[in-house]
DOTI-779064 format. One line per 4 residues: their letters; for each residue x, y, z of C-alpha. Coordinates in nm, 4 decimals. Each point is the difference from the previous one (the first is absolute). Example, Ala and Ser with C-alpha at 12.3 -4.5 7.8 and 13.67 -1.06 7.14 Angstrom:
residues 2
as = 1.2300:-0.4500:0.7800; 0.1370:0.3440:-0.0660
This chain:
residues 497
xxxx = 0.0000:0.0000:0.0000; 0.1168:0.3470:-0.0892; -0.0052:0.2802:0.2455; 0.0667:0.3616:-0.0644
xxxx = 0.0388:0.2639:0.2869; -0.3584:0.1503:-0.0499; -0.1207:-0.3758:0.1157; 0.1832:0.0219:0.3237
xxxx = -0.0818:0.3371:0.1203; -0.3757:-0.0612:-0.0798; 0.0311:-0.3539:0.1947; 0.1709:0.2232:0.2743
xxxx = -0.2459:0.2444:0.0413; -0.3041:-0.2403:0.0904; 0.2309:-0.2467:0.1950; -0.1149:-0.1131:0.3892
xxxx = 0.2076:0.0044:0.2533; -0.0570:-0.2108:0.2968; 0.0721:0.1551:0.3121; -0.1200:-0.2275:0.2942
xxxx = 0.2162:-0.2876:0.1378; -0.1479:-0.3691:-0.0643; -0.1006:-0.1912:0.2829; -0.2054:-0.3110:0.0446
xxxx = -0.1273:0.0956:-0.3313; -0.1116:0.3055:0.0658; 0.1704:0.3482:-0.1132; 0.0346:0.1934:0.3167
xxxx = 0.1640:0.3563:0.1248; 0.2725:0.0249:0.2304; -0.2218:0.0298:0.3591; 0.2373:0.2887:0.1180
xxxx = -0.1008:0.1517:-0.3288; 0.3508:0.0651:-0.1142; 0.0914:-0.0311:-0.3901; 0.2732:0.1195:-0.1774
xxxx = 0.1078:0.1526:-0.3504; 0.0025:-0.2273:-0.2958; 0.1841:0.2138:-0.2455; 0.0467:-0.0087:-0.3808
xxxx = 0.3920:0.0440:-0.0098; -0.0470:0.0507:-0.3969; -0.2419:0.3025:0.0607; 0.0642:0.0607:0.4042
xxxx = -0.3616:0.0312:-0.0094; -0.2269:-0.2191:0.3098; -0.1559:-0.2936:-0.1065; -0.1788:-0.0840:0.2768
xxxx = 0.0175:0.0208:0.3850; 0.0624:-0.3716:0.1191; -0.1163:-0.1529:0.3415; 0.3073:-0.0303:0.2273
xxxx = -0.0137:-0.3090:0.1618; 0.1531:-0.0029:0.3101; 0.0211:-0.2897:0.3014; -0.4001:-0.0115:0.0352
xxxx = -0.0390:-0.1146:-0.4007; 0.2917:-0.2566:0.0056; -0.1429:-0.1498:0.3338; -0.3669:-0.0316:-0.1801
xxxx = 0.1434:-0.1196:-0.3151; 0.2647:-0.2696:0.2105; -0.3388:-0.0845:0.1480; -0.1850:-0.0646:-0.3206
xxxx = 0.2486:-0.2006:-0.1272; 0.0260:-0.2128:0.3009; -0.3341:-0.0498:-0.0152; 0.0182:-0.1002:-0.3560
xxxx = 0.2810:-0.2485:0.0490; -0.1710:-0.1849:0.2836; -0.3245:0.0513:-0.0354; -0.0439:0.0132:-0.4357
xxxx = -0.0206:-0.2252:-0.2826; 0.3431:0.1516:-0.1718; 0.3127:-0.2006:0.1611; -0.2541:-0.3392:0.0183
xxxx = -0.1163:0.0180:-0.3680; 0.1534:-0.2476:-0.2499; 0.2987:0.1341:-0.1848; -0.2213:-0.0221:-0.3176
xxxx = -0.2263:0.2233:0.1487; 0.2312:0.2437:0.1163; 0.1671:-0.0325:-0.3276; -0.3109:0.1444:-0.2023
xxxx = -0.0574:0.3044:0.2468; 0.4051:0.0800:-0.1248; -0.0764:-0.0358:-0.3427; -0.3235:0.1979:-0.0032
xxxx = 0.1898:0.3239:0.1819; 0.2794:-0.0726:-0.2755; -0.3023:0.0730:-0.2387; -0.1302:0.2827:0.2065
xxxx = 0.3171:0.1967:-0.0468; 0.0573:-0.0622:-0.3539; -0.3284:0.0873:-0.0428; 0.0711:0.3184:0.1769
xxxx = 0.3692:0.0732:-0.1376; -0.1158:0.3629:-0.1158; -0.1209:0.0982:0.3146; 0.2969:-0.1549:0.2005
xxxx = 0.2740:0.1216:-0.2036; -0.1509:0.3863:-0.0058; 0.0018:-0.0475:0.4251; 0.3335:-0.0958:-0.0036
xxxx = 0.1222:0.2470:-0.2180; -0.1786:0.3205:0.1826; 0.1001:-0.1276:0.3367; 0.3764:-0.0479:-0.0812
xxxx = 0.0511:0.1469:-0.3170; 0.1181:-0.3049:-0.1806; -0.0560:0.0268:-0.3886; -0.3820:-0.1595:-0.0425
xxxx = 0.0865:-0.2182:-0.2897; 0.2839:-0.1743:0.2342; -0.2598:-0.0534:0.2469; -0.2733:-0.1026:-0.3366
xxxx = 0.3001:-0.2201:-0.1457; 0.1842:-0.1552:0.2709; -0.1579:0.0743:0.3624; -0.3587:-0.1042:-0.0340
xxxx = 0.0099:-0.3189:-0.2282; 0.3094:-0.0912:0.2051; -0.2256:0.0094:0.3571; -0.2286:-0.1787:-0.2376
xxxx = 0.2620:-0.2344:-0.0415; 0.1290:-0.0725:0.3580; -0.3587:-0.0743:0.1031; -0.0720:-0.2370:-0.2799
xxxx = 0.3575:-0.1726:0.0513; -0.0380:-0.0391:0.3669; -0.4112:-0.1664:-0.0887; 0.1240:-0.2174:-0.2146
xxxx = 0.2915:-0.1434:0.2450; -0.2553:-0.0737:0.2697; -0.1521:-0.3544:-0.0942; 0.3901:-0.0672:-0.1614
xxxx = 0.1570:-0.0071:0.3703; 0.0821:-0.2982:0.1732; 0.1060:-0.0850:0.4163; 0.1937:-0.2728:0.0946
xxxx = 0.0651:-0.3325:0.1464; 0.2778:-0.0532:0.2342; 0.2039:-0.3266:-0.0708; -0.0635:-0.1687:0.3460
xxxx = -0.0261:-0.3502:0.1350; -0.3123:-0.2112:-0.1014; -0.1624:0.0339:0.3143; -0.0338:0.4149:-0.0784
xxxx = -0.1202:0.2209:-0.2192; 0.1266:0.3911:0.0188; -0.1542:0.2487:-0.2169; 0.1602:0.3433:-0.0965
xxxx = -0.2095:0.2374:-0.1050; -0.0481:0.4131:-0.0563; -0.2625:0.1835:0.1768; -0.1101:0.3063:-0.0158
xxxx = 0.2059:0.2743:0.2983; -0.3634:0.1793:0.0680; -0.0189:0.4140:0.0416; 0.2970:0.1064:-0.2677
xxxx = 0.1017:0.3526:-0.0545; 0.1088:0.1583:-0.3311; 0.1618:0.3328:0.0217; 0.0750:0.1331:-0.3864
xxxx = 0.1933:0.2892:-0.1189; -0.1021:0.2672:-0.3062; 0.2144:-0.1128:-0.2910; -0.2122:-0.2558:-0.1442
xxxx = -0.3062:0.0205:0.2130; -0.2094:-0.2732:-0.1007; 0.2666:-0.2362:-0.1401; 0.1419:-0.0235:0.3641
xxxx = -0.3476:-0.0357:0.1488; -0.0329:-0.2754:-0.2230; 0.3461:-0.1291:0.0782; -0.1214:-0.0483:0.3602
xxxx = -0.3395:-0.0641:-0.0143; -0.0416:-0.2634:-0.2747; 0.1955:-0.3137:0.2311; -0.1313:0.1146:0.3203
xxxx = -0.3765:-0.0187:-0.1215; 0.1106:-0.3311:-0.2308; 0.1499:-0.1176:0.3678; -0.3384:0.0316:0.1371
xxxx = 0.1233:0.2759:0.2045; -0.2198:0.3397:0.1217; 0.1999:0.2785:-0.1420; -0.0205:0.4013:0.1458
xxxx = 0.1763:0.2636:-0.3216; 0.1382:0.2932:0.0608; 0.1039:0.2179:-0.2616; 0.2538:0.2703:0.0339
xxxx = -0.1472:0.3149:0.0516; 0.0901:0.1195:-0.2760; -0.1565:-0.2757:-0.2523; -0.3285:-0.1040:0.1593
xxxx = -0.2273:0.0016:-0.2766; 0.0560:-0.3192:-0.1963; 0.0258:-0.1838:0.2994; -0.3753:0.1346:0.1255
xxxx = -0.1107:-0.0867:-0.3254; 0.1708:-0.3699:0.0263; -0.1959:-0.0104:0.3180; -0.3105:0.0416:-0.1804
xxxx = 0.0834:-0.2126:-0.2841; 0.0678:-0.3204:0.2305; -0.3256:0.0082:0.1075; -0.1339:0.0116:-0.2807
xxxx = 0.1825:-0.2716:-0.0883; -0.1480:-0.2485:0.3337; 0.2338:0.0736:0.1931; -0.2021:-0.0339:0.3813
xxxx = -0.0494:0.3344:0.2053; 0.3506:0.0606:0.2505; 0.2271:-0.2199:-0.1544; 0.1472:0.3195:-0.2074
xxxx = 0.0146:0.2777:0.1554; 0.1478:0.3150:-0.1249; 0.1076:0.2673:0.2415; 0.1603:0.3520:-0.1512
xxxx = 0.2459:0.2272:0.2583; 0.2467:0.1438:0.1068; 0.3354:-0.2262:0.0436; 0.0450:0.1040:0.3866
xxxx = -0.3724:-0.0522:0.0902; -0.1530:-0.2862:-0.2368; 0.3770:-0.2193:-0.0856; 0.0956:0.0416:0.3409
xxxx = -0.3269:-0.1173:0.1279; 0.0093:-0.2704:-0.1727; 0.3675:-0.0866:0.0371; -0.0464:0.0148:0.4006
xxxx = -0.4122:-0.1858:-0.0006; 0.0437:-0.2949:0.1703; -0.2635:-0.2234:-0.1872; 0.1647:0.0091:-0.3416
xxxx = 0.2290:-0.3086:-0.0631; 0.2329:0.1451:-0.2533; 0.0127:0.3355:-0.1910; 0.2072:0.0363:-0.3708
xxxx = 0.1198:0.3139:-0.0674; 0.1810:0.1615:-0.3281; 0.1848:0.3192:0.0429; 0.2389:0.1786:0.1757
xxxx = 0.2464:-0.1496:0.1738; -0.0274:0.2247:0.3206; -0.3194:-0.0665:0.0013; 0.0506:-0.3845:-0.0234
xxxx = 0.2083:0.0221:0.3155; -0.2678:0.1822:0.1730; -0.3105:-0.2789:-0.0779; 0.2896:-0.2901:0.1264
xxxx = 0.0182:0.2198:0.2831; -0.3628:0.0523:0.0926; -0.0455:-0.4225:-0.0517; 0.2736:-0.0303:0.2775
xxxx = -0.2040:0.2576:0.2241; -0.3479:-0.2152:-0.0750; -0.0515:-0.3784:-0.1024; 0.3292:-0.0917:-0.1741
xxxx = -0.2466:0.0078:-0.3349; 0.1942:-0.0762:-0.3068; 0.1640:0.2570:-0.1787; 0.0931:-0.0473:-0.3680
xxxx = 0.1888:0.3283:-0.1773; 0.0752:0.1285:-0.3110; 0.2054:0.2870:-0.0071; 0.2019:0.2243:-0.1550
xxxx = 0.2921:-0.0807:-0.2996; 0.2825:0.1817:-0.1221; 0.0596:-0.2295:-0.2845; 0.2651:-0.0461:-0.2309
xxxx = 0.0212:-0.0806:-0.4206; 0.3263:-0.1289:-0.0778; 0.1066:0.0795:-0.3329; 0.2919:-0.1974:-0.1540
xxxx = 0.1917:0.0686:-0.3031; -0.0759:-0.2969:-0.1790; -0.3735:0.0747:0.0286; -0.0348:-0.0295:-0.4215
xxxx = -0.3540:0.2197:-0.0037; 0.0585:0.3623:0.1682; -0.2790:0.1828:-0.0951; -0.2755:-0.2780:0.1467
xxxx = 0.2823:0.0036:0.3231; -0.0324:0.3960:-0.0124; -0.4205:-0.0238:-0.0796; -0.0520:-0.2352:0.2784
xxxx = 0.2632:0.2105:0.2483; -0.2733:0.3301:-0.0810; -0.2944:-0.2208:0.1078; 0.1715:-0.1948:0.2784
xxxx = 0.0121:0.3727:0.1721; -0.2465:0.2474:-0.1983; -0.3275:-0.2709:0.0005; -0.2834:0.1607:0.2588
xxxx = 0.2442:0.3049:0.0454; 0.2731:-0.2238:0.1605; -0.2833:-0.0426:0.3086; 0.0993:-0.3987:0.0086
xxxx = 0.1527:-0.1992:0.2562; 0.2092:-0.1858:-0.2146; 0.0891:0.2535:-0.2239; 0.3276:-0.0581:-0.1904
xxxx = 0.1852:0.3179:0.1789; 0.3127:-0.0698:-0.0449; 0.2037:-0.0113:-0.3131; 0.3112:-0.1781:-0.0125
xxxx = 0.1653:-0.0159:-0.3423; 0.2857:-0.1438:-0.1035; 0.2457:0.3392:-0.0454; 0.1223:-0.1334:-0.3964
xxxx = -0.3498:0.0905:-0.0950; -0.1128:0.1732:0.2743; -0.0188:0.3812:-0.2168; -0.1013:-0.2169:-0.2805
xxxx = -0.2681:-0.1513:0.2189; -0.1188:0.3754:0.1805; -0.0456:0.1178:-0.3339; -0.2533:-0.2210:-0.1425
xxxx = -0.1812:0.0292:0.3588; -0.0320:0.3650:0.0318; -0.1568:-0.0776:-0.3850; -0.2478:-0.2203:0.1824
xxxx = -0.0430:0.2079:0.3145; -0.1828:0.2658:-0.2336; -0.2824:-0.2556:-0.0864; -0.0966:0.0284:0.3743
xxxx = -0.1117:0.3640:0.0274; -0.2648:0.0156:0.2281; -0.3487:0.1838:-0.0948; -0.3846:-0.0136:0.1189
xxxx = -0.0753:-0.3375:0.0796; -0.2982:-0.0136:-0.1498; 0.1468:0.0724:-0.3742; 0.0211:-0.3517:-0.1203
xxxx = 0.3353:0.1181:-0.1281; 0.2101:0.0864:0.2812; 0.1904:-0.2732:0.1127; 0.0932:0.1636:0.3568
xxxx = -0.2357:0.1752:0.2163; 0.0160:0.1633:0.3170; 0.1888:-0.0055:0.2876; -0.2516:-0.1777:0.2896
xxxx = 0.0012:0.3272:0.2187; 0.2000:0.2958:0.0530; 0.1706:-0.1157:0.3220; 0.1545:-0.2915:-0.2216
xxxx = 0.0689:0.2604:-0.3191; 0.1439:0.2224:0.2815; 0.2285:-0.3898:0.1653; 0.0683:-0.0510:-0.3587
xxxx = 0.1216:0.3738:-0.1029; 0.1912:-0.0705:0.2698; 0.2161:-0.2820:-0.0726; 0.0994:0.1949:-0.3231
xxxx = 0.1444:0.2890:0.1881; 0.1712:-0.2366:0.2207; 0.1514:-0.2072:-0.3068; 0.1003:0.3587:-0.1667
xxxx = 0.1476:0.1451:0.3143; 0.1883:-0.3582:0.0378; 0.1437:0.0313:-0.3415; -0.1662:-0.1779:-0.1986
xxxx = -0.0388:0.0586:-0.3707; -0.3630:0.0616:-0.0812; -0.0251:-0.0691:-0.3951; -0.3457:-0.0294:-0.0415
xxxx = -0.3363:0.1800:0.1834; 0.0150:0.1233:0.3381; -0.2964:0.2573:-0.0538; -0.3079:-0.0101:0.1653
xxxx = -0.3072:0.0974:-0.2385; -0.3463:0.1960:0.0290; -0.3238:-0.1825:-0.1616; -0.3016:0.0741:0.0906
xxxx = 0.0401:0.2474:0.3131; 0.2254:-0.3036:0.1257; 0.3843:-0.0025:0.0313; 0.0289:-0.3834:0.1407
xxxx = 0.1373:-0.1233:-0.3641; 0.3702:-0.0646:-0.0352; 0.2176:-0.0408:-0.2827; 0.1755:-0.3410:-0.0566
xxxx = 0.3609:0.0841:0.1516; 0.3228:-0.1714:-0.0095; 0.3013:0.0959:0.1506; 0.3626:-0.1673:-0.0616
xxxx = 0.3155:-0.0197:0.1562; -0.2178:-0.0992:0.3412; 0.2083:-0.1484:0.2413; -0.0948:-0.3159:0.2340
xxxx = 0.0486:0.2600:0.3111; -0.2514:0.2482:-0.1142; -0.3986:0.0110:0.1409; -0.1015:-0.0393:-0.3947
xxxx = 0.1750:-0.3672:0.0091; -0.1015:-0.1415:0.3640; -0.3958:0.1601:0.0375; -0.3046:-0.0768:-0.1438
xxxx = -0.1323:0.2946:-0.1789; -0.2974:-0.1027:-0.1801; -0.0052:0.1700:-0.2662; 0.1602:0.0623:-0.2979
xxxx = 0.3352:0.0606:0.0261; 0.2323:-0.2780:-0.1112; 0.3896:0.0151:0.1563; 0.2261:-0.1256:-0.2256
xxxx = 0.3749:-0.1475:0.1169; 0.2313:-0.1615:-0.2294; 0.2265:-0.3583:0.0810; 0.2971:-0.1196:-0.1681
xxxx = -0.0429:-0.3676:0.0665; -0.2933:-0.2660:0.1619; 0.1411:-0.0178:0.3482; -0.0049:0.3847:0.0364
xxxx = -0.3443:0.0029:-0.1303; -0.1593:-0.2737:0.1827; 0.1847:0.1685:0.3214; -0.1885:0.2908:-0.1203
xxxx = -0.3395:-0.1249:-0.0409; -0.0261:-0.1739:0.3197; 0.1289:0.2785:0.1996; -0.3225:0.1047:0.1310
xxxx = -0.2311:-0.0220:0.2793; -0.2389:-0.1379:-0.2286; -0.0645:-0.3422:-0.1882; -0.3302:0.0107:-0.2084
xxxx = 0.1177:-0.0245:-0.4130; 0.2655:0.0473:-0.2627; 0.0684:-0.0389:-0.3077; 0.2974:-0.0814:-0.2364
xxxx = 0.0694:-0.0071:-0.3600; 0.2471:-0.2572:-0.1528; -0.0091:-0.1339:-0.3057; 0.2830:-0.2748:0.1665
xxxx = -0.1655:-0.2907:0.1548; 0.2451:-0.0794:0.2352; 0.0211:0.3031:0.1394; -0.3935:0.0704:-0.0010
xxxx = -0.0247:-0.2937:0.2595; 0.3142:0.0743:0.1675; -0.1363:0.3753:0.0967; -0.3270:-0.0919:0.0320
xxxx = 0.0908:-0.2250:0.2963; 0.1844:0.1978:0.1499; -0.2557:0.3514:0.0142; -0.1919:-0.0087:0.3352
xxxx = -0.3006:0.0735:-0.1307; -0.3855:-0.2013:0.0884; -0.0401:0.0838:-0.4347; 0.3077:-0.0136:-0.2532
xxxx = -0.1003:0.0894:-0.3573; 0.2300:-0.1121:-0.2982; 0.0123:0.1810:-0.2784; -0.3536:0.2220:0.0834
xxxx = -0.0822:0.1801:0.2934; -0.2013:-0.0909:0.3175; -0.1847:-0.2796:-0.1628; -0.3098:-0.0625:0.1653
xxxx = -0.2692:-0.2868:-0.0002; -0.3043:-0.1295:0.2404; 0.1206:-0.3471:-0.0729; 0.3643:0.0995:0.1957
xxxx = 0.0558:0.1549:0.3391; 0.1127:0.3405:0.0523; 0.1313:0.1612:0.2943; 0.3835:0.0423:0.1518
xxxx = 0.2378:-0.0390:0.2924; 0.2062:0.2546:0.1974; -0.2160:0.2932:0.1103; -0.2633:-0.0240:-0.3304
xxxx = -0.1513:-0.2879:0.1861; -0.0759:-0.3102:0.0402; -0.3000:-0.2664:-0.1134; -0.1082:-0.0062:-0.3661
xxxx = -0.3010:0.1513:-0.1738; -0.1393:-0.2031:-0.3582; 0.0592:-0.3528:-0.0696; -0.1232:-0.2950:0.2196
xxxx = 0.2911:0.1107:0.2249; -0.2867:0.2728:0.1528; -0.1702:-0.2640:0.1870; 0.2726:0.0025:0.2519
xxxx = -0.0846:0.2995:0.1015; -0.3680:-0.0475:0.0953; -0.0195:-0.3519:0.0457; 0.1320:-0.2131:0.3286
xxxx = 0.1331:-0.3840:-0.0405; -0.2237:-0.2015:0.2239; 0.1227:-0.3824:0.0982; -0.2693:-0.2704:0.0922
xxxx = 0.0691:-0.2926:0.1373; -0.2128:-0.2907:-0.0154; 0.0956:-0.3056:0.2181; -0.1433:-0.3282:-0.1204
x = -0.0618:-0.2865:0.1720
């Protein structure tokens, strides 16, 4: 389907916004009455004024789903059943995709034919994947003496948490939420405050879709009131978070203070593409270097943020990037053109702005962007920017910006770059280009890193697990690997006599 500009700002115009939380199947305010801001950082105009949930709304909604788990027909129904509620939602939001990808790109600014193209039918996706695994799993029996039988089997952990960030706002609620309800789990969502909307919608959607009253809940807020509620409740068996990795530390620190619930991260990345001389295609290695950092305005956790060429070719190599860099100009996210959009809000435009002042003042060579640009009565869009000569010392190479700003370094052999690339805090991807086999799985090997990509850039699929060591995290999201993370291995015994 082709869609021009004029289509988007007319869909825009008439769009709902749902501004109540989600509780027991009911859409509800905030009971202290509080709500805050949901801005439009493409237009800094107010969408809507959100309910705030606070302590009150994540105790009702822990409630609901407690209720729901021991009380309601979802964690007791037949896989098969479960399985068609799944596929019907994965319906539901295809069905939907216009309306979901135009929330997603007001509330964050992401361009809305990313969110058309690749966020919506990928939730689809997840859902349908994680349906379709449910009457495909099988427990196990223990190899024990003839007089017993020991079963192992999965079941379901009970009350689980999800706590999602902005980026990709309904990918990640999909991420979590698809195995935990396929688990038989009750689930309570809640959206960063800046990206509510698809996830209220979601909320909507499942029910539509059968799935019974309190076992989704959906619960917008503030990170210190409704996260840290949650983080600290002492009914909810295991919350899943994906963002920062401060605030990672804090939700392993509020499960110490409570229940001991599990805690499953992913955090933040400062990851590294490898580029070797031997790589025999360049200009794909330099095409898939602009994306790996300039895709959703560099706002990814895995972004490819780090550069490390090869010096032979590494002028060689800048060259044909900065040509690619200009492909990446960011413009109204709702022009089905624009392949950037805006900046997610101006305190992150301001975080990002920044990091390029720091890398300039550090001495780094900027040789591409650095400006920050006005559409719209908005100044939260930033140019693709690259800076060179960036040392492994310097903020640029050791913190997570996310945005777009790519720090290049250059290496003079494999040792020194693999020493490079793994110098960080972090663990989540990389990616290396090698046309030289031996070498490929030699480096590969040796990159701490949850994701290595050969030869593209932070390859992703539901069938594998993604997620990272050091301090991005640990658990995997996608793949059957997920269960882990909301399932519990139960042993029974049978004597026999």
């Amino acid at each position: 389907m082709v869609f021009e500009l004029n289509d988007w700002q007319q869909r825009a115009r008439s769009q709902r916004f749902i501004d109540r939380a989600l509780i027991g199947g009911r859409q509800v305010a905030a009971e202290s009455g509080a709500t805050f801001a949901a801005i439009n950082p493409a237009t800094n105009q107010l969408l809507a004024n959100v309910a705030a949930c606070g302590a009150v709304e994540v105790d009702a909604a822990v409630r609901a789903a407690r209720q729901a788990f021991e009380n309601g027909p979802w964690a007791r129904m037949a896989p098969v059943e479960r399985k068609k509620v799944l596929l019907r939602l994965a319906e539901l939001i295809l069905s939907n995709r216009e309306e979901l990808a135009l929330l997603d790109s007001l509330n964050m600014g992401k361009p809305v034919m990313d969110a058309y193209n690749i966020d919506v039918p990928g939730a689809a996706g997840v859902f349908a994947w994680y349906g379709e695994s449910l009457d495909k799993l099988y427990d196990q029996v223990a190899p024990t003496a003839q007089n017993a039988l020991a079963t192992i089997t999965r079941v379901p952990l009970g009350v689980v948490a999800a706590v999602v960030p902005w980026n990709f706002p309904l990918d990640m609620a999909a991420w979590k939420l698809a195995p935990a309800l396929a688990a038989g789990n009750s689930v309570i969502l809640k959206p960063a405050e800046q990206s509510p909307f698809s996830a209220l919608r979601l909320g909507e959607l499942a029910l539509e879709a059968g799935l019974p009253e309190g076992v989704l809940s959906v619960v917008p807020g503030l990170g210190e009131s409704a996260g840290k509620a949650l983080g600290l409740h002492p009914d909810v068996d295991c919350l899943a978070f994906t963002g920062s990795t401060q605030v990672g530390k804090y939700f392993m620190q509020y499960a110490a203070q409570s229940n001991l619930k599990q805690v499953w991260l992913e955090c933040g990345g400062k990851s590294a593409n490898l580029v070797f001389a031997d790589c025999q295609d360049l200009d794909l290695a330099a095409e898939k270097a602009a994306f790996g950092i300039f895709f959703n305005q560099g706002e990814v956790c895995s972004a490819n943020s780090r550069l490390l060429v090869e010096r032979k070719i590494h002028d060689e190599f800048v060259e044909r990037l900065i040509a690619k860099a200009r492909e990446w100009q960011p413009g109204d996210p709702l022009n089905p053109q624009s392949r950037a959009g805006a900046i997610v809000d101006t305190r992150q435009a301001d975080s990002v702005m920044d990091f390029i002042d720091s890398a300039r003042n550090s001495g780094a060579n900027l040789v591409c962007g650095g400006r920050r640009l006005s559409f719209n009565g908005s100044n939260n869009f930033i140019e693709p920017t690259i800076f060179t000569g960036v040392s492994a010392d310097m903020r640029l190479a050791r913190e997570e910006v996310f945005g777009p700003v790519l720090a290049v370094t250059p290496f003079d052999n494999e040792d020194q770059a693999v020493r490079l690339a793994n110098d960080s805090i972090y663990g989540l991807a990389a990616s290396l280009w090698s046309d030289d086999l031996h070498r490929a799985h030699r480096v590969a090997r040796r990159l701490n890193a949850g994701t290595v990509s050969v030869n593209t850039v932070d390859a992703l699929d539901v069938s594998v697990p993604f997620g990272g060591g050091k301090q991005s995290g640990f658990g995997r999201d996608l793949s059957l690997h997920s269960f882990d993370k909301y399932t519990q291995l139960k042993t029974t015994w049978f004597q026999l006599r």
